[in-house]
C-alpha positions in Angstrom: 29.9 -6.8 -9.9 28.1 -4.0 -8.4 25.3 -5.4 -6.3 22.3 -3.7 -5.0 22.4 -2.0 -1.5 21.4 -4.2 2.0 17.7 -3.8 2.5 16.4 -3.2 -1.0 15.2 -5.1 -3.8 14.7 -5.4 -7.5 10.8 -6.2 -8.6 9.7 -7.6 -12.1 7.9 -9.4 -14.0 5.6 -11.9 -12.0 6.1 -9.8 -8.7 5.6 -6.8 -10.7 2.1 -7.5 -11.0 1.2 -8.1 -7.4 2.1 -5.0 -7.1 0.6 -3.3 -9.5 -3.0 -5.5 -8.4 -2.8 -3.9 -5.1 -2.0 -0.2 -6.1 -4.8 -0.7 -8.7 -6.7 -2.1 -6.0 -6.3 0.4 -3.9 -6.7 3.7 -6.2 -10.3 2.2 -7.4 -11.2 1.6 -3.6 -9.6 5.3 -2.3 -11.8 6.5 -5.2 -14.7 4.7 -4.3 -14.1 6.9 -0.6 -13.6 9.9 -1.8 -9.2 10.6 -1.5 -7.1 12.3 -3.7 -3.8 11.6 -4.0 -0.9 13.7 -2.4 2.8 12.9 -3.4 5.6 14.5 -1.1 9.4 14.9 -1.2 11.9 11.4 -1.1 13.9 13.7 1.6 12.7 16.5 3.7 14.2 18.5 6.7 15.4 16.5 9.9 14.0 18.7 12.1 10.4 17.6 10.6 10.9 14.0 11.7 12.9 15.0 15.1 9.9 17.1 16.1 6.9 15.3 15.1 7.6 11.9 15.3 10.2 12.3 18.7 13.5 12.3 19.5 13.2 9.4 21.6 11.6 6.9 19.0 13.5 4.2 17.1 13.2 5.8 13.9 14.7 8.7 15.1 17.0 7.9 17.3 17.9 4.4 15.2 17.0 4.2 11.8 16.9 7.2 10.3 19.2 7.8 6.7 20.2 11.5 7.9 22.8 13.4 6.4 23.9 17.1 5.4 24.4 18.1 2.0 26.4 20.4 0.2 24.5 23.2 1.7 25.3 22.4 5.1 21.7 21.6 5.5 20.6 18.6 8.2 18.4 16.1 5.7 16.8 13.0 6.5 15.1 10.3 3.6 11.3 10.1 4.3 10.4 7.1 6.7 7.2 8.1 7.6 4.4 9.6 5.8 2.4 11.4 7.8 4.8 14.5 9.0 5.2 15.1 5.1 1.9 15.4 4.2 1.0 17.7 7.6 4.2 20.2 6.4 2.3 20.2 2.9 -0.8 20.8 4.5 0.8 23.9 6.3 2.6 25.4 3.9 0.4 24.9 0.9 -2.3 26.7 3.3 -4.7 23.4 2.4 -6.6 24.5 5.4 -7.9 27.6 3.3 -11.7 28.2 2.3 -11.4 26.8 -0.9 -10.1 23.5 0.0 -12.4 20.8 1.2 -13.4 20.2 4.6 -11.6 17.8 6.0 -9.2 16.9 3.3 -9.1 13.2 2.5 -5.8 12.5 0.7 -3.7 9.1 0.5 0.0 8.3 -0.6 2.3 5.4 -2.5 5.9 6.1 -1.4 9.0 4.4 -0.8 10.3 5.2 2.7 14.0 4.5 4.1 14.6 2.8 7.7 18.1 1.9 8.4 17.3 -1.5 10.5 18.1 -5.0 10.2 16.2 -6.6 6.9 13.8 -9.3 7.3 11.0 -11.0 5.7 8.9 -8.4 4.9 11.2 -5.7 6.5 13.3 -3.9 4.2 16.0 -0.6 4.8 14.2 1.0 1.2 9.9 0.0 1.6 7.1 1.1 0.0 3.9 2.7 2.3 0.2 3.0 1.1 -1.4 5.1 3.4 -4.2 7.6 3.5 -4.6 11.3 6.2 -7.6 12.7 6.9 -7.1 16.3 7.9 -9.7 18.7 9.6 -12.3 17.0 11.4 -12.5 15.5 15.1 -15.8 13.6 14.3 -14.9 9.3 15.6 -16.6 8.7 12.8 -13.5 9.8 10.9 -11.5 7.3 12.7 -13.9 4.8 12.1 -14.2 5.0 8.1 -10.0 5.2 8.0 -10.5 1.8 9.8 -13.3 0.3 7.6 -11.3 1.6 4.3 -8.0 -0.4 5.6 -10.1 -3.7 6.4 -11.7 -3.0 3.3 -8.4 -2.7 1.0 -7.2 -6.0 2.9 -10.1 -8.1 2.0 -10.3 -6.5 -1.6 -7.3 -7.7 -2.3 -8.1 -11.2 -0.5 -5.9 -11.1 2.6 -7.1 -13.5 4.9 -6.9 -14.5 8.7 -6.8 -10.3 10.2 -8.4 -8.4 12.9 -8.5 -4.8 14.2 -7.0 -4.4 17.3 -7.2 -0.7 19.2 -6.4 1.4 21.9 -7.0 5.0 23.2 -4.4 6.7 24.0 -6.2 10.1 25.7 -5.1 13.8 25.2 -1.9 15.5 26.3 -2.9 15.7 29.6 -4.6 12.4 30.4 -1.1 10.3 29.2 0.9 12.7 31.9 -0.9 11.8 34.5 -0.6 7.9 33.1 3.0 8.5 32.2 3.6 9.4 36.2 1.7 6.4 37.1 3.5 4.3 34.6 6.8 5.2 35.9 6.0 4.5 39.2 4.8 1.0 38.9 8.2 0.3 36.2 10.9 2.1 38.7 11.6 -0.8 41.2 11.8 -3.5 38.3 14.6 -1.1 36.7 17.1 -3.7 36.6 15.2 -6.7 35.5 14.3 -3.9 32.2 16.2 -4.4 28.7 18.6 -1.7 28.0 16.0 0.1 25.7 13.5 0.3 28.2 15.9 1.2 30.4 16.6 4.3 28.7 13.3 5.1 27.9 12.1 4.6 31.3 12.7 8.5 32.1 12.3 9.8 28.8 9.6 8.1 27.0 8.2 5.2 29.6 4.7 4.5 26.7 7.1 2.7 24.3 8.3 0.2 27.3 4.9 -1.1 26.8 5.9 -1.5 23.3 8.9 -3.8 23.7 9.4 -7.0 22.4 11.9 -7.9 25.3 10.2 -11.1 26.5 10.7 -9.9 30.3 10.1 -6.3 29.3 6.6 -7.8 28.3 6.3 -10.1 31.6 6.7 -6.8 33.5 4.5 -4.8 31.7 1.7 -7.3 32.3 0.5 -6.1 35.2 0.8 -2.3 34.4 -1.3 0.6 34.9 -3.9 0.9 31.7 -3.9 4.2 29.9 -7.9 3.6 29.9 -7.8 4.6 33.2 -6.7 8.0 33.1 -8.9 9.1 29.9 -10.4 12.4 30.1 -14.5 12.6 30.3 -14.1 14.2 26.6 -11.7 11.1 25.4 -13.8 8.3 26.8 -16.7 9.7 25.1 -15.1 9.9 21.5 -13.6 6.2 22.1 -16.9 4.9 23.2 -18.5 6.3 20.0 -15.8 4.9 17.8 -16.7 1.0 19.5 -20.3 2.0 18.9 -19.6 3.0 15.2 -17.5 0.0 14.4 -20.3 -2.3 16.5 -23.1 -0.8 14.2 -21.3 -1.3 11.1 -20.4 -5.4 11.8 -16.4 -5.0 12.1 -15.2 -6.5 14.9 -12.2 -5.3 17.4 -10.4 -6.6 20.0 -9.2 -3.6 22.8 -5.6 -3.9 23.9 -4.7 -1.3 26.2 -0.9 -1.6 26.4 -0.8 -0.7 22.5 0.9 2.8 22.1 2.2 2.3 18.4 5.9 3.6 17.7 5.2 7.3 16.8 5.1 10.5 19.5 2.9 11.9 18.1 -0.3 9.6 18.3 -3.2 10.7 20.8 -6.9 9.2 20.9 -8.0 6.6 18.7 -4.9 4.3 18.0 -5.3 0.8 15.6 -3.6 -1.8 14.5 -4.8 -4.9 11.9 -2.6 -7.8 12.5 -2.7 -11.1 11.4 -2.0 -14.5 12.8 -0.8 -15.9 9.2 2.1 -18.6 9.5 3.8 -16.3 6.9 5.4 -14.5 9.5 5.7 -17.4 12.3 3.7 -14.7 14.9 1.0 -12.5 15.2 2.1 -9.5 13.0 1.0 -5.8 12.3 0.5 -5.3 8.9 -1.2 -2.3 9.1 -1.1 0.5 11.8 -2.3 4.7 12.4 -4.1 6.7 14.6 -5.5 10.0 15.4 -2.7 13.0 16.1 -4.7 16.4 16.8 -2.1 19.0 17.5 1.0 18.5 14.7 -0.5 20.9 12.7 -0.7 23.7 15.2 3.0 22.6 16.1 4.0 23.1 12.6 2.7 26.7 12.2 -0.8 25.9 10.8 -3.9 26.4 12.6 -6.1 24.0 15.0 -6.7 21.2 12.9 -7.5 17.5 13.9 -6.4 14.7 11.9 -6.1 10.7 11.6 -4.3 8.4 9.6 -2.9 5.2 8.8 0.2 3.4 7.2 0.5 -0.2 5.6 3.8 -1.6 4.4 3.5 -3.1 0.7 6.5 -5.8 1.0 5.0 -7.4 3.9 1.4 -7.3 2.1 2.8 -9.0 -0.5 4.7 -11.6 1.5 1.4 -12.4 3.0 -0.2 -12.6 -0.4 2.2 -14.7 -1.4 1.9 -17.0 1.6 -1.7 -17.0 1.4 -1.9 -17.8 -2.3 -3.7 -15.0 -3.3 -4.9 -15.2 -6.9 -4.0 -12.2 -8.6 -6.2 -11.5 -11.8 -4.5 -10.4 -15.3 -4.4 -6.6 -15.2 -2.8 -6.8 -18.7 -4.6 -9.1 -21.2 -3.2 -9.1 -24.5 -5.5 -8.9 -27.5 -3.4 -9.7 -30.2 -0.5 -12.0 -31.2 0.7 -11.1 -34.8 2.8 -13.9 -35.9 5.4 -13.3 -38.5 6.9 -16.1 -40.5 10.2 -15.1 -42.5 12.6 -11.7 -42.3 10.4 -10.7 -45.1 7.5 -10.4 -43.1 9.0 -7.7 -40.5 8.1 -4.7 -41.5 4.6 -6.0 -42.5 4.2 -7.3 -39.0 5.4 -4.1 -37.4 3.1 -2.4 -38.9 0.1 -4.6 -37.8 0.9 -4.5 -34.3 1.0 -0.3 -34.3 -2.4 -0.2 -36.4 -3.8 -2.6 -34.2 -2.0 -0.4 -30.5 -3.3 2.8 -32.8 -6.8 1.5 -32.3 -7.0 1.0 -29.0 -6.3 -2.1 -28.2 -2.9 -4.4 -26.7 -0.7 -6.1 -29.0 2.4 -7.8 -29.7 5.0 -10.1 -31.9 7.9 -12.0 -32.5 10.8 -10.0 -32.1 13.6 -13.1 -32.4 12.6 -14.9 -35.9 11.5 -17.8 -34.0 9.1 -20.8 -35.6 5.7 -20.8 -36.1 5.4 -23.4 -33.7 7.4 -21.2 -30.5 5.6 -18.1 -31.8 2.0 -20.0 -31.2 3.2 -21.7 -28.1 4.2 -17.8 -27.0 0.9 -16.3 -27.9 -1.0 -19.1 -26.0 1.2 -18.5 -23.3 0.2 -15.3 -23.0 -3.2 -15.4 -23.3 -3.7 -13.4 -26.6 -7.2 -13.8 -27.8 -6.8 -13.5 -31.3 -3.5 -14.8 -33.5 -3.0 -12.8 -36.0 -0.2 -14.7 -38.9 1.6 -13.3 -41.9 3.6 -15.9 -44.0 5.0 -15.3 -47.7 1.6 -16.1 -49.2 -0.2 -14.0 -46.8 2.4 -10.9 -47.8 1.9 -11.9 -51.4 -2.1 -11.6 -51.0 -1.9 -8.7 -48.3 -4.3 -10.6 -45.9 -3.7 -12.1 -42.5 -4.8 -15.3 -41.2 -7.1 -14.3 -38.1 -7.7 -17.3 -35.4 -9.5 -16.5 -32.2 -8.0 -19.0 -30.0 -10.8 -19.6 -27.3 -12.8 -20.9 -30.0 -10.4 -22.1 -32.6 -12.1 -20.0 -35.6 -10.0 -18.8 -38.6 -10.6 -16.2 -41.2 -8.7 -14.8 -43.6 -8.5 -10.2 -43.2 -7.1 -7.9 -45.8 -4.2 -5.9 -44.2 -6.5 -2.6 -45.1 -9.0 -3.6 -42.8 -7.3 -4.4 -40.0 -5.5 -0.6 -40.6 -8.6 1.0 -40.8 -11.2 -0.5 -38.9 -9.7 -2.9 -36.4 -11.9 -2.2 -33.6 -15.1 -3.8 -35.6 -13.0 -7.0 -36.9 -12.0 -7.6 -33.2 -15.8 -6.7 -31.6 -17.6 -8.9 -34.5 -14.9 -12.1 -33.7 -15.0 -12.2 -30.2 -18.4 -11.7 -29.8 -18.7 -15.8 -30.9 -16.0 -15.7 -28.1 -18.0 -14.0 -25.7 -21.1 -16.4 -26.3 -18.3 -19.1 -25.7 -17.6 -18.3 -22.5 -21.2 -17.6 -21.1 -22.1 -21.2 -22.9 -19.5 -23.2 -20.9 -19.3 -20.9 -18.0 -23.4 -22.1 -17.7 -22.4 -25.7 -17.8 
C-alpha cells in the first residue's frame, strides 16, 4: 500500500472543521482590520530564501526541500511566507500610487520544512500570517500584535502571553554581534556543535539554542538592548507605550532573536505554557524587517509581519477543549421510504439547495428508524419524509424537530416557495429557543 509521505497528514471530517473554524475565524477578524488576501507560489526561486532569510539559518542550511528541475533551474518549496509576498510586492510594483499605503495583506499556505516531525511539527504545515508593507509607524507593530492576540482569543486559546525583543538596525546588532562574540569565544568548547559553527558566522542564533549548556552560557550575555541606536530605543519605547495604553500585556526577553536573518527592530513571540506541549511553546512569532524590499530591487519600504503555524493551533485547541461551533447546520433531512421514492426525494433535496438553503438524504435505502436517528444526528431542523402514501398524495410529512410539530406540504409548495414554509415553521422554533433559553 502506498502510504502518505513522513511529515504530512490527511484531514477530514471532525478535524476538518477545526480547521475550517479558524480560517473562518480568521478571514472575518483580518476583515474586521482592514487585510486583503495575497496568495503566492507552492515553490519559488532558491536564491529568494538563500538571500532573505540567510544562508546560515536552519531552514536554509537544514530544512529546505530544494531541487532543480528540468530547466536546470535551482527551486526550493515555500517554507516561509514573508520573502514570497516581498518578491510579489516588488515585482507586481504594489508600492505604486494607486496601491494603498501601507498595504495590509495576509496568507493561508502550506509551507514544506524538511525536519524531524513532532506534535504539532510537521515536514508539509499550514501558516496563517498577515505583512504589512510601507509604513515605519510602532504603531504598525503594535496592531500586527493586537490582531494575533486577538485571533488567539477569538478562537478561545487559552493560557498565552506576548513576549518581545528589539533587535536594533544593521548597525546597532554589529556592534552587539562584536560584543557577543567576545564574551562566547573562551566558552568555545563547552558550545554544541551548532553554535559552534555559528559562532563566526551568525553568533545571534546561539542565543537561540535549545542546547541546555548553550543556554547556561548564554545567561550571562551581553543584551542587544544595550547597543540600540537613539532612533531604535525611541520606536521600541513607543511600541511598550502603545501596547501599555491599549491593556495587553508583555514580558521583554532580550536574548530572543527569532530564527529568520532578516528580522531588525520590533521582534515578538506569543507562547504558551499549555501542558499540550510539555514546555513553554511559540505558537506564534514575526517581527519588523525594513530593508528586504530595497534588497530585492524595490524601493525603501518598511515592513512587519507575523507567522502562526495551524497544526500546532490545533493541537492546542484540541488539548484545551476548545468548543468549536457548527459552521454547517443542516436545514433539512428528506427522508425517503422505498426505491420508489428516489427520484421524488432527489428532487426535494435540489428544490429545497435551489432555494437557498442546506439539505440532504438517504442515499443507502436504510429504515425509517436509521434515517431519523441520521437526521437527529445531524442536527437537521426540519425532517422532511416521503412514503408510498405520501408519493401517492404528492405531499410530504414536515416535522420540525426542536419542537416536535408535524404538517403535512404539497410537493409544489416546497418547489416553489420553500423559503416561506421553512421561515413560517421555525419561527415557532425560534420562540422555542428564546422560551427555554429564558428559563
Amino acid at each position: 500500500m502506498i502510504q502518505r509521505p513522513k511529515g504530512t497528514s490527511d484531514t477530514f471530517l471532525q478535524e476538518m472543521e477545526t480547521w475550517q473554524y479558524i480560517e473562518e475565524t480568521a478571514r472575518i477578524l483580518m476583515n474586521d482590520y482592514q487585510f486583503s488576501e495575497i496568495r503566492t507560489p507552492m515553490f519559488e526561486s532558491y536564491d529568494l530564501f538563500s538571500r532573505s532569510v540567510g544562508d546560515t539559518s536552519d531552514i536554509v542550511s537544514k530544512e529546505m526541500y530544494d531541487f532543480f528541475d528540468k530547466g536546470k533551474r535551482h527551486i526550493a518549496l515555500k517554507p516561509e511566507g514573508t520573502a514570497p509576498i516581498v518578491r510579489a510586492y516588488v515585482e507586481n510594483k504594489l508600492y505604486g500610487p494607486e496601491y494603498p499605503k501601507p498595504l495590509k495583506v495576509y496568507y493561508l499556505s502550506p509551507m514544506f520544512r524538511y525536519e524531524r516531525p513532532q506534535g504539532g511539527r510537521s515536514r508539509q504545515f499550514h501558516q496563517l500570517g498577515i505583512e504589512v508593507l510601507g509604513s515605519s509607524n510602532p504603531a504598525v507593530d503594535v496592531e500586527a500584535m493586537a490582531l494575533a492576540m486577538d485571533l488567539l482569543k477569538e478562537i478561545g486559546i487559552q493560557d498565552i502571553k506576548l513576549v518581545m525583543n528589539c533587535l536594533g538596525k544593521k548597525e546597532d546588532r554589529l556592534q552587539f554581534r562584536e560584543a557577543l562574540i567576545s564574551y562566547l569565544e573562551p566558552f568555545y568548547e563547552e558550545l554544541s556543535e551548532d553554535s559552534k559553527t555559528r559562532l563566526h558566522v551568525n553568533p545571534l542564533r546561539v542565543l537561540d539554542s535549545k542546547n541546555k549548556r548553550d543556554k547556561e552560557i548564554v545567561a550571562n550575555a551581553p543584551s542587544i538592548l544595550d547597543y540600540l541606536s537613539e532612533e531604535s530605543k525611541e520606536h521600541f519605547d513607543t511600541v511598550k507605550m502603545m501596547l501599555n495604553e491599549l491593556g495587553i500585556s508583555f514580558e521583554i526577553d532580550s536574548k530572543m532573536v527569532r530564527g529568520l536573518d532578516y528580522y531588525q527592530d520590533t521582534i515578538f513571540e506569543i507562547v504558551t505554557n499549555s501542558p499540550a506541549f510539555g514546555a513553554e511553546t511559540t505558537i506564534c512569532g514575526g517581527g519588523r524587517y525594513d530593508g528586504m524590499v530595497e534588497e530585492f530591487g524595490g524601493p525603501q519600504t518598511p515592513g512587519f509581519g507575523f507567522g502562526l503555524g495551524l497544526e500546532r493551533l490545533v493541537l492546542l485547541m484540541n488539548k484545551q477543549n476548545v468548543e468549536i461551533p457548527k459552521l454547517n447546520e443542516l436545514d433539512v433531512f428528506v427522508v425517503g421510504l422505498g426505491k420508489e421514492t428516489n427520484l421524488e426525494t432527489l428532487k426535494l433535496v435540489q428544490a429545497i439547495r435551489g432555494a437557498g438553503f442546506s439539505a440532504d438524504r438517504d442515499y443507502m435505502d436504510r429504515k425509517a428508524k436509521t434515517q431519523f436517528r441520521n437526521a437527529s444526528r445531524l442536527e437537521a431542523k426540519i425532517v422532511l419524509t416521503v412514503g408510498e402514501e405520501e408519493l401517492e398524495k404528492k405531499v410530504v410529512k414536515l416535522k420540525v424537530m426542536k419542537t416536535g410539530k408535524e404538517i403535512e406540504v404539497s410537493f409544489s409548495d416546497i418547489q416553489n416557495d420553500f423559503e416561506k414554509i421553512f421561515n413560517k415553521e421555525t419561527a415557532d422554533m425560534t420562540a422555542y429557543n428564546e422560551f427555554f433559553g429564558k428559563e
